[in-house]
mmCIF file of the N, C-alpha and C atoms, coordinates in Angstrom:
data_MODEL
# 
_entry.id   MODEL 
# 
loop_
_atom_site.group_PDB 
_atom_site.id 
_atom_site.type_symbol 
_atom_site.label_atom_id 
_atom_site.label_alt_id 
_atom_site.label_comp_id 
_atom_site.label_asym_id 
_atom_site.label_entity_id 
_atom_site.label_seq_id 
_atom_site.pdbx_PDB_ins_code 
_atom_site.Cartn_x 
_atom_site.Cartn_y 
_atom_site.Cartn_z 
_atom_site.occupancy 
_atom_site.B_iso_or_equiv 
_atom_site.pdbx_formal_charge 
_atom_site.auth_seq_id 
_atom_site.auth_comp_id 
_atom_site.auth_asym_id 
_atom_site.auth_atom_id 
_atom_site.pdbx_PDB_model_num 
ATOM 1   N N  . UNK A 1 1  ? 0.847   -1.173 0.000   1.00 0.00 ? 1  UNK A N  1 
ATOM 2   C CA . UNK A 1 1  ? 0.000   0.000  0.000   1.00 0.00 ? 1  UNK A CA 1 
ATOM 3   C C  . UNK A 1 1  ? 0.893   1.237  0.000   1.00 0.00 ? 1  UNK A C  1 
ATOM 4   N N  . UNK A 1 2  ? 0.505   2.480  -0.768  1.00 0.00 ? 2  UNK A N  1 
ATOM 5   C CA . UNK A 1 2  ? 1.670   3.296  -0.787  1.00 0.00 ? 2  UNK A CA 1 
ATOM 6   C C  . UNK A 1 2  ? 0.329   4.422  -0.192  1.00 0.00 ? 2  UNK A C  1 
ATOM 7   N N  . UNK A 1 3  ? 0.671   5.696  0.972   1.00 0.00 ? 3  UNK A N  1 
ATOM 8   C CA . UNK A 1 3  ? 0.458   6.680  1.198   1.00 0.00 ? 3  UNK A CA 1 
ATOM 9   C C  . UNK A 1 3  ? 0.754   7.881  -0.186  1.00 0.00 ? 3  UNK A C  1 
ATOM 10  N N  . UNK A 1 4  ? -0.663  8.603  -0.187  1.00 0.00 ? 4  UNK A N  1 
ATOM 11  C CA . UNK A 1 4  ? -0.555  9.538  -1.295  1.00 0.00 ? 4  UNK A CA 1 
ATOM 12  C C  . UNK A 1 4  ? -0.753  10.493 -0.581  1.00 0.00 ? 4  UNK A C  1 
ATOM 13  N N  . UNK A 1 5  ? -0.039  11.881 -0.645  1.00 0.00 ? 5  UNK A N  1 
ATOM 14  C CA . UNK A 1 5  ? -0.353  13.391 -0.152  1.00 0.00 ? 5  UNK A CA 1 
ATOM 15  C C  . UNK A 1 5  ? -1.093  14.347 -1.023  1.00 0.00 ? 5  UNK A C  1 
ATOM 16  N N  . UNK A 1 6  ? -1.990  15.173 -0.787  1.00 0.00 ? 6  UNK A N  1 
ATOM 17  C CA . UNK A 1 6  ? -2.485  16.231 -1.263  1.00 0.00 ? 6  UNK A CA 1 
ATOM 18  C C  . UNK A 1 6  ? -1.416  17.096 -1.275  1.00 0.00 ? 6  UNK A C  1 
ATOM 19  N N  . UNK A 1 7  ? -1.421  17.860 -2.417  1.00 0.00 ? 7  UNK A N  1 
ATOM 20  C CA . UNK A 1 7  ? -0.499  18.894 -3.024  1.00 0.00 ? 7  UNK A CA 1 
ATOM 21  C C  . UNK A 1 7  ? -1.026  20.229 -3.303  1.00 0.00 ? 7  UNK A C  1 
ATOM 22  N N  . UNK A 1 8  ? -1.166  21.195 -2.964  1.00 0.00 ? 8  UNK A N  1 
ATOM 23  C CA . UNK A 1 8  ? -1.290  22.207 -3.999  1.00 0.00 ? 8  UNK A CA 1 
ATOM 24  C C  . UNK A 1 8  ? -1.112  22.788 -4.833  1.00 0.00 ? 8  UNK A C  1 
ATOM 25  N N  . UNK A 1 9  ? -1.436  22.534 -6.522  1.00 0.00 ? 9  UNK A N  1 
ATOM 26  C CA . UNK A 1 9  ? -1.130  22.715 -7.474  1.00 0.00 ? 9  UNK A CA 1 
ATOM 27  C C  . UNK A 1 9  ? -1.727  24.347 -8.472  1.00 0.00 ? 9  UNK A C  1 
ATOM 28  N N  . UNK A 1 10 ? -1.642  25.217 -7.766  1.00 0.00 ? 10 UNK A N  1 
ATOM 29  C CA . UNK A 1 10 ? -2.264  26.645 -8.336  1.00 0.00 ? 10 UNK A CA 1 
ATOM 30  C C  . UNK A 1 10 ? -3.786  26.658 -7.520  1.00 0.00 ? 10 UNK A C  1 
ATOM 31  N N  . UNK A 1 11 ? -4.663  27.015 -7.852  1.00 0.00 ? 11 UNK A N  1 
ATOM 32  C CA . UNK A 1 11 ? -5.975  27.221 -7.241  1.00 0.00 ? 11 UNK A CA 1 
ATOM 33  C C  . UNK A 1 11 ? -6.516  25.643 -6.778  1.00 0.00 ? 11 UNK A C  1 
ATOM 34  N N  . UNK A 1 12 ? -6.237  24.099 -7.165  1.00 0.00 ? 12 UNK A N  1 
ATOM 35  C CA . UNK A 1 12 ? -6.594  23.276 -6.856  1.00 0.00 ? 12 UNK A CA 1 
ATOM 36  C C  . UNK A 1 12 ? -5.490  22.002 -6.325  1.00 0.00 ? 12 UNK A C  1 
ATOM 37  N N  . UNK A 1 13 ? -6.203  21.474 -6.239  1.00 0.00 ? 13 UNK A N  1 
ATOM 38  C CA . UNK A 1 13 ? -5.054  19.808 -5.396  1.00 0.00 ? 13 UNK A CA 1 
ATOM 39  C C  . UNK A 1 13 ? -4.892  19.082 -6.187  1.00 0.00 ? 13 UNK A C  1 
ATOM 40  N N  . UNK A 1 14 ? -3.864  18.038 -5.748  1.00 0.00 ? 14 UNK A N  1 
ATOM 41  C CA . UNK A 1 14 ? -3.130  17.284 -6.500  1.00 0.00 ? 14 UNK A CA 1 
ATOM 42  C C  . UNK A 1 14 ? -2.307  16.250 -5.537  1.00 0.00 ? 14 UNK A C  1 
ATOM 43  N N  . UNK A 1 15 ? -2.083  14.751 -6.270  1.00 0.00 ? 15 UNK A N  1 
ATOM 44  C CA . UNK A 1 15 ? -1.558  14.174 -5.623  1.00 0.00 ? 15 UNK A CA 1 
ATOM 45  C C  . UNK A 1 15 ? -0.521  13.673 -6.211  1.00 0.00 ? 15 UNK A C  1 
ATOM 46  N N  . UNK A 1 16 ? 0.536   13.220 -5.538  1.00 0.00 ? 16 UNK A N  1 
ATOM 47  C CA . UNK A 1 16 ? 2.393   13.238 -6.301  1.00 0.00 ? 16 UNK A CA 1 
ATOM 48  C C  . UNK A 1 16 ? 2.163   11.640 -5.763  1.00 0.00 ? 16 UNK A C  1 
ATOM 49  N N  . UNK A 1 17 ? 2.256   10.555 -7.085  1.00 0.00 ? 17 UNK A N  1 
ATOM 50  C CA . UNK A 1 17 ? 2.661   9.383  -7.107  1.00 0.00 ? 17 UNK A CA 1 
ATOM 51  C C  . UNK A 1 17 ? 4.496   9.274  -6.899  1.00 0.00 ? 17 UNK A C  1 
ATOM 52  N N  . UNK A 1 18 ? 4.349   8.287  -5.751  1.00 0.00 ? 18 UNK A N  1 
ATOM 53  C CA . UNK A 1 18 ? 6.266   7.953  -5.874  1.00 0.00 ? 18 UNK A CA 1 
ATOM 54  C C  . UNK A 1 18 ? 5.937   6.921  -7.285  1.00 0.00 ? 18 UNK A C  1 
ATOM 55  N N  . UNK A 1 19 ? 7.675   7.054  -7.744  1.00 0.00 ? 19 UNK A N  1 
ATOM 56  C CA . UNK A 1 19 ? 8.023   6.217  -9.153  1.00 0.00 ? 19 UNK A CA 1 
ATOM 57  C C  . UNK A 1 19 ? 7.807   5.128  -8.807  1.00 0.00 ? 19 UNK A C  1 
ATOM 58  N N  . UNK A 1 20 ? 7.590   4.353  -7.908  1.00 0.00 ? 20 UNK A N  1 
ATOM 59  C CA . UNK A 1 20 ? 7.635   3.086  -8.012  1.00 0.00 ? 20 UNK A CA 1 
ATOM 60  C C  . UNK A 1 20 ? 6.224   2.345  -8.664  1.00 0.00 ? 20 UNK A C  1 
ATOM 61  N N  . UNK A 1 21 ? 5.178   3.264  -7.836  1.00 0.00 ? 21 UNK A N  1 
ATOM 62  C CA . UNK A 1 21 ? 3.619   3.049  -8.374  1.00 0.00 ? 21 UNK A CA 1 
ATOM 63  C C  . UNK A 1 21 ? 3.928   3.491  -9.438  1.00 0.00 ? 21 UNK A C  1 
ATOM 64  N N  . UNK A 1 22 ? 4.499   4.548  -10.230 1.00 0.00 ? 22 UNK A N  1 
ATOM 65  C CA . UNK A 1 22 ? 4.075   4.542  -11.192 1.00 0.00 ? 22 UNK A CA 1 
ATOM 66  C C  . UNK A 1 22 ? 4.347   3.996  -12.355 1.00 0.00 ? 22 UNK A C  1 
ATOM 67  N N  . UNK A 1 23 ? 5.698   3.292  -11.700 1.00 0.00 ? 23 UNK A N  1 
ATOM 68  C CA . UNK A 1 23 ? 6.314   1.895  -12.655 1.00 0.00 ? 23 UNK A CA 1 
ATOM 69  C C  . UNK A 1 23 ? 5.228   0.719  -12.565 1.00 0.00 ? 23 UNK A C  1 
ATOM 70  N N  . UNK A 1 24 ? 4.441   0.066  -11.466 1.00 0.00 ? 24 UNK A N  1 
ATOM 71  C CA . UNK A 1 24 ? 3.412   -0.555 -11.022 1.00 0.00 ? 24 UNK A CA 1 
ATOM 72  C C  . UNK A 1 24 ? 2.275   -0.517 -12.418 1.00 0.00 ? 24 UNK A C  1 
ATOM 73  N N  . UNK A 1 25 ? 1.622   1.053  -12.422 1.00 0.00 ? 25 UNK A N  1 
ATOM 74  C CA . UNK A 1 25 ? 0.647   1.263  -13.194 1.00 0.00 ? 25 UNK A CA 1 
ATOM 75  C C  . UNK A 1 25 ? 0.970   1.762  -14.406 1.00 0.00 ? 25 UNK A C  1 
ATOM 76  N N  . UNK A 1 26 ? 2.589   1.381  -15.022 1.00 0.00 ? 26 UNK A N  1 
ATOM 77  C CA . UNK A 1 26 ? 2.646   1.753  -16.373 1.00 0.00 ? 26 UNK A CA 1 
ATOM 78  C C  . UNK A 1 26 ? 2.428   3.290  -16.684 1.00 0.00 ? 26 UNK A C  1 
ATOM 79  N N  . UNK A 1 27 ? 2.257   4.251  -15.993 1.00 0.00 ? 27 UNK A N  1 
ATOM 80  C CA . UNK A 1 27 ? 1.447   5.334  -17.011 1.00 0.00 ? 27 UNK A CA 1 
ATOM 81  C C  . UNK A 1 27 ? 3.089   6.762  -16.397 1.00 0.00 ? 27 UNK A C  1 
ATOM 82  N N  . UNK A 1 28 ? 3.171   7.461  -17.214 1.00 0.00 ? 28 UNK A N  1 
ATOM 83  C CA . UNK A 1 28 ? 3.811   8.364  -17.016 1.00 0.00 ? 28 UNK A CA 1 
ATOM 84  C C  . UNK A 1 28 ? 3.167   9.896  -17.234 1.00 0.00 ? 28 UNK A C  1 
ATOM 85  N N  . UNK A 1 29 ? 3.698   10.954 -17.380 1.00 0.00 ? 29 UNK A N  1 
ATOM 86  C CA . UNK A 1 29 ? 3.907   12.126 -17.735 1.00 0.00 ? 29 UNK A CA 1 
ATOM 87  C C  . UNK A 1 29 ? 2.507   12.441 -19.044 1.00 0.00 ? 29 UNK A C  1 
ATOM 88  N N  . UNK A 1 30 ? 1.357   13.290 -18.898 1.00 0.00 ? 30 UNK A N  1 
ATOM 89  C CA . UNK A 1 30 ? 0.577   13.129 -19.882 1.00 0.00 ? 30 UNK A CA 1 
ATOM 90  C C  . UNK A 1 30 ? -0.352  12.043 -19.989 1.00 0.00 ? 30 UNK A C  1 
ATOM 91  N N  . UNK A 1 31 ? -0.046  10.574 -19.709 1.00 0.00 ? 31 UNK A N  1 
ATOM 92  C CA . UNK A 1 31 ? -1.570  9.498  -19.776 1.00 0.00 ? 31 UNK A CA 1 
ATOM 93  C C  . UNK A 1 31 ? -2.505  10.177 -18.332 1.00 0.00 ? 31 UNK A C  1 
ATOM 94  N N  . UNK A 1 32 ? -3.751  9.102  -18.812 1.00 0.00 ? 32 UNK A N  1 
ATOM 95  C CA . UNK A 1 32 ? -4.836  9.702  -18.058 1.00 0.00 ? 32 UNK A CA 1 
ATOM 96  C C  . UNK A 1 32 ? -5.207  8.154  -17.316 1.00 0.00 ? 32 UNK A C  1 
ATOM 97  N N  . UNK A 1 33 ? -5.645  8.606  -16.367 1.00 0.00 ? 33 UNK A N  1 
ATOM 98  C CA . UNK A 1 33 ? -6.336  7.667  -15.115 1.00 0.00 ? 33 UNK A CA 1 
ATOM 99  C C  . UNK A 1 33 ? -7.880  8.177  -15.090 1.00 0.00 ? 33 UNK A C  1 
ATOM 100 N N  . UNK A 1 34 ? -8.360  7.091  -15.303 1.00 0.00 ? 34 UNK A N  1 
ATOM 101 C CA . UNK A 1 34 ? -9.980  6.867  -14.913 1.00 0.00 ? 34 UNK A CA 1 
ATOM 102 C C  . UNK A 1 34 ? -10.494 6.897  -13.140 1.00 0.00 ? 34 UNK A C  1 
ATOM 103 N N  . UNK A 1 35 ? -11.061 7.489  -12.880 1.00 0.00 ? 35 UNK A N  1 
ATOM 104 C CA . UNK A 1 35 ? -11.485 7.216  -11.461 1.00 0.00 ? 35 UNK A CA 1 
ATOM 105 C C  . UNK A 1 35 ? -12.885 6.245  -11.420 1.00 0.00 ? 35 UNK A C  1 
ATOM 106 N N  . UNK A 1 36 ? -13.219 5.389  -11.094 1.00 0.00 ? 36 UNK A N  1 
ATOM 107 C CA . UNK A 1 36 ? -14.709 4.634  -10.910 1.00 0.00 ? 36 UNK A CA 1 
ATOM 108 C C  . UNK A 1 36 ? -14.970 4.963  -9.419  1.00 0.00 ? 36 UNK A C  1 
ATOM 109 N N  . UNK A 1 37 ? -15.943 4.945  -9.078  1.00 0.00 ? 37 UNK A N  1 
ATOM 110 C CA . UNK A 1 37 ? -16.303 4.589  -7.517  1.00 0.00 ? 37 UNK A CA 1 
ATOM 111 C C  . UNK A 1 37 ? -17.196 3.311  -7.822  1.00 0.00 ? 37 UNK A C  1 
ATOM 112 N N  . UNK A 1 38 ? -16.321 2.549  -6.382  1.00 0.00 ? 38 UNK A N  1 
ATOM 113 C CA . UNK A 1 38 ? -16.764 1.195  -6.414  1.00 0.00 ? 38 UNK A CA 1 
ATOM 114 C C  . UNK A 1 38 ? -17.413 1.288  -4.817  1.00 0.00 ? 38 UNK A C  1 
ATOM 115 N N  . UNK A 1 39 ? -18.265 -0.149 -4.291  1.00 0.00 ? 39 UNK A N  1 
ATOM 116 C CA . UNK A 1 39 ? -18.779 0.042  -2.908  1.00 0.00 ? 39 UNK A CA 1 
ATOM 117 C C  . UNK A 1 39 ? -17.494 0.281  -2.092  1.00 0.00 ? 39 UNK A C  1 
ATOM 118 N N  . UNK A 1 40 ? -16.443 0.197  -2.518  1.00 0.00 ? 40 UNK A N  1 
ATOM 119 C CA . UNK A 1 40 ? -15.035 0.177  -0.878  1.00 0.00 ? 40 UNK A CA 1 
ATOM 120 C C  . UNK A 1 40 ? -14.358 1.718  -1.278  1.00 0.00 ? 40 UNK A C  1 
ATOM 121 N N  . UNK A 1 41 ? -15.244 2.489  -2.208  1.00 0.00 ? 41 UNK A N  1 
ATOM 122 C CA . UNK A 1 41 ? -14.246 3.934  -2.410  1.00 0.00 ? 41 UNK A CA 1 
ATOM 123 C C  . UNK A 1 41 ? -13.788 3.991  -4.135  1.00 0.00 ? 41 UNK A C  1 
ATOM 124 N N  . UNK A 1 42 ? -12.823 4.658  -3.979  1.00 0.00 ? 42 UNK A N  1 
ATOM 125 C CA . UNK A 1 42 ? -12.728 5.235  -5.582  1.00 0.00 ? 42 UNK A CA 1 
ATOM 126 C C  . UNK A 1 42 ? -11.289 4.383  -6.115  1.00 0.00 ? 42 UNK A C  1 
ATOM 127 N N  . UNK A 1 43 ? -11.533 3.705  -7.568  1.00 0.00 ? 43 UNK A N  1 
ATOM 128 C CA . UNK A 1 43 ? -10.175 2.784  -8.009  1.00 0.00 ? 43 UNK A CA 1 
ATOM 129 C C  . UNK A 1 43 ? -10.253 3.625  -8.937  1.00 0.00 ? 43 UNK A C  1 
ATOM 130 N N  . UNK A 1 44 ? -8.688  3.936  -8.794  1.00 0.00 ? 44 UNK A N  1 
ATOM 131 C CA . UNK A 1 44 ? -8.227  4.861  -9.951  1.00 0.00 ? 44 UNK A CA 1 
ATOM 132 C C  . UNK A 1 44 ? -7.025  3.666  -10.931 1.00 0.00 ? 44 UNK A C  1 
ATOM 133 N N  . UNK A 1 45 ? -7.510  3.676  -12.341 1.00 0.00 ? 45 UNK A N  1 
ATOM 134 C CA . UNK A 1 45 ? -7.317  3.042  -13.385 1.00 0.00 ? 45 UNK A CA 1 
ATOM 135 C C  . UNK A 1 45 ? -6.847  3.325  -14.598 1.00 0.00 ? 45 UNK A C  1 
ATOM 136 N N  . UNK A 1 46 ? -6.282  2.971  -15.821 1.00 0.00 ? 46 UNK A N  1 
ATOM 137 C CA . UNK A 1 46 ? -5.860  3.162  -16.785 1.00 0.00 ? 46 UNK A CA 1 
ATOM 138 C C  . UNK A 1 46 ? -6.777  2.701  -17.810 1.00 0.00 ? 46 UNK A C  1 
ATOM 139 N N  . UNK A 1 47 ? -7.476  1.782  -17.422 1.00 0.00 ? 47 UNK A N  1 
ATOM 140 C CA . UNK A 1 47 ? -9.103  1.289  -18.153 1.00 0.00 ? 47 UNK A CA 1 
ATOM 141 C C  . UNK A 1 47 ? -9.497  1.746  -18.017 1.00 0.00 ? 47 UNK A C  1 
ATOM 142 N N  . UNK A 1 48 ? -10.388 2.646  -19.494 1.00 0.00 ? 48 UNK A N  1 
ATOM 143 C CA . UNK A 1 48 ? -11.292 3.340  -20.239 1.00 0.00 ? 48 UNK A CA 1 
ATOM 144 C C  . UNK A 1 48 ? -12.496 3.001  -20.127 1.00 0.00 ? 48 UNK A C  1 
ATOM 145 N N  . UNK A 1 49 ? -13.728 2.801  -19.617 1.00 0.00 ? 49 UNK A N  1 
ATOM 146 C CA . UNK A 1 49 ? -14.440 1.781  -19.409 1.00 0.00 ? 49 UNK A CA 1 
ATOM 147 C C  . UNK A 1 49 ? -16.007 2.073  -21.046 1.00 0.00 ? 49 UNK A C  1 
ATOM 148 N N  . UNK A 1 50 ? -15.309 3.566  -21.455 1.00 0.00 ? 50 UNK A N  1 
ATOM 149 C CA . UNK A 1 50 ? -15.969 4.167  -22.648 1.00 0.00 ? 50 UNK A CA 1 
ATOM 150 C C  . UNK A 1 50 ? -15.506 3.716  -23.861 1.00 0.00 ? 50 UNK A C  1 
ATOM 151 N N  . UNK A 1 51 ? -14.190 3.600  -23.769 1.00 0.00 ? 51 UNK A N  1 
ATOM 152 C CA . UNK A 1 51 ? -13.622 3.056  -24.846 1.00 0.00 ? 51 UNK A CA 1 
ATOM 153 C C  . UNK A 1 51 ? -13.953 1.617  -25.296 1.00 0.00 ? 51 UNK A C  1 
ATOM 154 N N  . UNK A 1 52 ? -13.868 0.914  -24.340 1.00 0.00 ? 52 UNK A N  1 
ATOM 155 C CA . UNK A 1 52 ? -14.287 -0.817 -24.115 1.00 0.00 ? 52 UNK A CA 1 
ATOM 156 C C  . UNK A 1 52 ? -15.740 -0.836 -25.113 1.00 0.00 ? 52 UNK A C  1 
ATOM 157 N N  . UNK A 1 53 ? -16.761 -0.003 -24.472 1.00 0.00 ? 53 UNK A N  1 
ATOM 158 C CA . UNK A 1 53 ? -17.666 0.106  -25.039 1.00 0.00 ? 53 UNK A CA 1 
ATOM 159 C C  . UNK A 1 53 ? -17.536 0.454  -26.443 1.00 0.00 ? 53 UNK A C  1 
ATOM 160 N N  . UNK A 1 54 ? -16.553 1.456  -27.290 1.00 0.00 ? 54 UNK A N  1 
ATOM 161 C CA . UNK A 1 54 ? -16.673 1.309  -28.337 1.00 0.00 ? 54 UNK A CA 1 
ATOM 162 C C  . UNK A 1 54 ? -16.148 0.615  -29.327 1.00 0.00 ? 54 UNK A C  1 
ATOM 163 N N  . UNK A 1 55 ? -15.157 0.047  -28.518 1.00 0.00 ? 55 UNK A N  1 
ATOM 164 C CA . UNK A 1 55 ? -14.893 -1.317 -29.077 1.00 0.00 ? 55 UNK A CA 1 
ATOM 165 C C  . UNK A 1 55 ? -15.513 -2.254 -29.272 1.00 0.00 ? 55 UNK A C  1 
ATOM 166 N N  . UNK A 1 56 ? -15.969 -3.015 -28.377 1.00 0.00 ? 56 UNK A N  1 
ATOM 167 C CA . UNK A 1 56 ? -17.162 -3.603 -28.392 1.00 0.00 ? 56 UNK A CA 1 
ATOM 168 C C  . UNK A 1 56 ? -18.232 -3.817 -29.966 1.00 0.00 ? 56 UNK A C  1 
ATOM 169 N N  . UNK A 1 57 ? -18.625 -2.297 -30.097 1.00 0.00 ? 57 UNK A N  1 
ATOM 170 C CA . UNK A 1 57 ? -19.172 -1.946 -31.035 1.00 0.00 ? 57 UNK A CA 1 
ATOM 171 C C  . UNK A 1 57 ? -18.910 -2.038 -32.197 1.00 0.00 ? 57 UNK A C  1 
ATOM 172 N N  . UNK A 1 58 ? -17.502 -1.700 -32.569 1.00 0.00 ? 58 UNK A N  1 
ATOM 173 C CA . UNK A 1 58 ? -16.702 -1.691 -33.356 1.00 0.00 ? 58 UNK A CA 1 
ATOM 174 C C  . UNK A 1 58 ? -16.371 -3.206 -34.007 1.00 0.00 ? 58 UNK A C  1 
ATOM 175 N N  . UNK A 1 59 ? -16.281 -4.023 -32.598 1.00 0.00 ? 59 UNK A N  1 
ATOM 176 C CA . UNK A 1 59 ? -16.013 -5.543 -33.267 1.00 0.00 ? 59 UNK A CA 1 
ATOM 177 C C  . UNK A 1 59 ? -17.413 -5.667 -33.920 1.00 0.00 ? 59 UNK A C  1 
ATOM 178 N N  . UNK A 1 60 ? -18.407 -5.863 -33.184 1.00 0.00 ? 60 UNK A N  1 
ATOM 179 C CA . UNK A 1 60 ? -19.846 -6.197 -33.682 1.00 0.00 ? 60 UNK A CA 1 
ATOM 180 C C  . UNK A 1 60 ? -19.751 -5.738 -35.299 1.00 0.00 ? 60 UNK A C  1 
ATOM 181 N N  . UNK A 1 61 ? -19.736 -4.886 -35.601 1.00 0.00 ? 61 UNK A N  1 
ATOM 182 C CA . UNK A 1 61 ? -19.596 -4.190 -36.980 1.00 0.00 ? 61 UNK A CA 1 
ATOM 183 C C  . UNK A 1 61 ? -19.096 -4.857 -37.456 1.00 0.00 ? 61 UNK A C  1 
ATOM 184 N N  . UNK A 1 62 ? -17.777 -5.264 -37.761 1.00 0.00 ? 62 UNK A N  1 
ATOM 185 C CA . UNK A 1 62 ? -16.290 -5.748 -38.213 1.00 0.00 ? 62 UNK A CA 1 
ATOM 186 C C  . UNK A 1 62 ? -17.382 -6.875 -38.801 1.00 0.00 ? 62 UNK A C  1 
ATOM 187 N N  . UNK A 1 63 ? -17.673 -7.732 -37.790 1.00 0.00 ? 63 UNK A N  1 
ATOM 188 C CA . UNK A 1 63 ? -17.784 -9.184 -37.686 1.00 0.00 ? 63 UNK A CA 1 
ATOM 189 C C  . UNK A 1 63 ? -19.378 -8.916 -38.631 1.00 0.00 ? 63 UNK A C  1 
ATOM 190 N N  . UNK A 1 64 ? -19.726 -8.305 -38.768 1.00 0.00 ? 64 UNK A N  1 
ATOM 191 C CA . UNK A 1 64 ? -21.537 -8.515 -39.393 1.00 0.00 ? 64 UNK A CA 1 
ATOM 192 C C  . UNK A 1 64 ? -20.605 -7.830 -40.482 1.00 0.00 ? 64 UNK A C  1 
ATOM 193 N N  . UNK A 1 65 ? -19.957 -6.828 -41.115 1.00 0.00 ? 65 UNK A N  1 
ATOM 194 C CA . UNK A 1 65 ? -19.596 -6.235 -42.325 1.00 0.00 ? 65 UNK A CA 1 
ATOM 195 C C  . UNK A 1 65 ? -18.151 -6.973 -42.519 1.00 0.00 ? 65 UNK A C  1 
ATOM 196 N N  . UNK A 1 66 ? -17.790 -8.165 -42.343 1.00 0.00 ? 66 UNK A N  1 
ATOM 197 C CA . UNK A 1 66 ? -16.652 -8.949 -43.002 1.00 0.00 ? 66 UNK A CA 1 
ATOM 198 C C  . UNK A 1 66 ? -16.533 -8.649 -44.205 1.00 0.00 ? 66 UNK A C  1 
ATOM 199 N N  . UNK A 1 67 ? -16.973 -9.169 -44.827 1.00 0.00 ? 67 UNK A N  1 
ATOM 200 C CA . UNK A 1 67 ? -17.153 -9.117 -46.526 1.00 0.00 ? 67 UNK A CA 1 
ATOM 201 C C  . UNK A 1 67 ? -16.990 -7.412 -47.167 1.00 0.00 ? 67 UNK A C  1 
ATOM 202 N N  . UNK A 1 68 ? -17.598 -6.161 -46.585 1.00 0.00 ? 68 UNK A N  1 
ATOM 203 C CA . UNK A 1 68 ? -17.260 -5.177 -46.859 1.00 0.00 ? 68 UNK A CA 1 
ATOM 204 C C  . UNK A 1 68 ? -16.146 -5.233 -46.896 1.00 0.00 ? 68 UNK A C  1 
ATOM 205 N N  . UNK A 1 69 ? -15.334 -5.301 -45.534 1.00 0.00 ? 69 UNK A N  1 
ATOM 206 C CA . UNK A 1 69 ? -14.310 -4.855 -45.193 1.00 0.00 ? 69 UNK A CA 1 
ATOM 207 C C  . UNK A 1 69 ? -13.101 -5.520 -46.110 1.00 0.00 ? 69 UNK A C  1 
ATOM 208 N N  . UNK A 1 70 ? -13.154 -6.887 -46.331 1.00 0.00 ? 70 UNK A N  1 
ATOM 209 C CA . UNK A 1 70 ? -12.671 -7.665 -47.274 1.00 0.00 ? 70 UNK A CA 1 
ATOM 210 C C  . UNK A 1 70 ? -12.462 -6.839 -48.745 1.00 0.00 ? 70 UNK A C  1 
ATOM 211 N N  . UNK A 1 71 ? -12.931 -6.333 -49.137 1.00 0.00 ? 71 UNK A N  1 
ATOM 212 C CA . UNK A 1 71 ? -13.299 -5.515 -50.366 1.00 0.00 ? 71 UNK A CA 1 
ATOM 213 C C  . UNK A 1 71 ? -12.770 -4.467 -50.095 1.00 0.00 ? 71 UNK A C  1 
ATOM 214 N N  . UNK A 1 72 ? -12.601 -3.687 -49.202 1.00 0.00 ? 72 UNK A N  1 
ATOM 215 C CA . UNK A 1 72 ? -11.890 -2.491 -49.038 1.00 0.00 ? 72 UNK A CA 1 
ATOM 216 C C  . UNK A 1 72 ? -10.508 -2.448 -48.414 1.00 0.00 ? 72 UNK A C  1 
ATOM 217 N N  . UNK A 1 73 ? -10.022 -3.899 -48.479 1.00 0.00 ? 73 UNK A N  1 
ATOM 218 C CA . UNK A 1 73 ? -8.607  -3.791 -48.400 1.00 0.00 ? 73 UNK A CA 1 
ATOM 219 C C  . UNK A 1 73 ? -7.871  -4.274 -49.203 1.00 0.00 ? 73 UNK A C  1 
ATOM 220 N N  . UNK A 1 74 ? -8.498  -4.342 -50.402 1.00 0.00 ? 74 UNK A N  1 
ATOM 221 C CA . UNK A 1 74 ? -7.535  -4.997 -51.448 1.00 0.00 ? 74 UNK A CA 1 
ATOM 222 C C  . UNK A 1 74 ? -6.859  -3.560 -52.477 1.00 0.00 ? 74 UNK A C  1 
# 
């Protein structure tokens, strides 16, 4: 478990990950973290849970328009 501090970053807060979490969660300088609230509090994540969804979608398509798509990559 790592302790996180509130920061003050200009008019609002902020919290300073040590490098080690952030070697842990892959993400550096610029990526974005998702917050969910779950029943035990808030999991902060690198899963998109919007994106999933348009993926999702995206396969569905793919897979019913095969044959288009077949045709438009030759």
């Amino acid at each position: 478990m790592s302790v996180l501090k509130m920061s003050q970053v200009g008019n609002s807060l902020g919290v300073i990950f040590p490098k080690d979490l952030l070697a842990k969660m892959k993400v550096g300088k610029g990526d974005s973290l998702y917050a969910t609230e779950t029943a035990t509090g808030i999991h902060l994540s690198t899963y998109d849970p919007e994106f999933e969804l348009k993926m999702t979608e995206a396969r569905r398509i793919m897979k019913k328009r095969r044959e288009v798509l077949r045709e438009l990559a030759k």
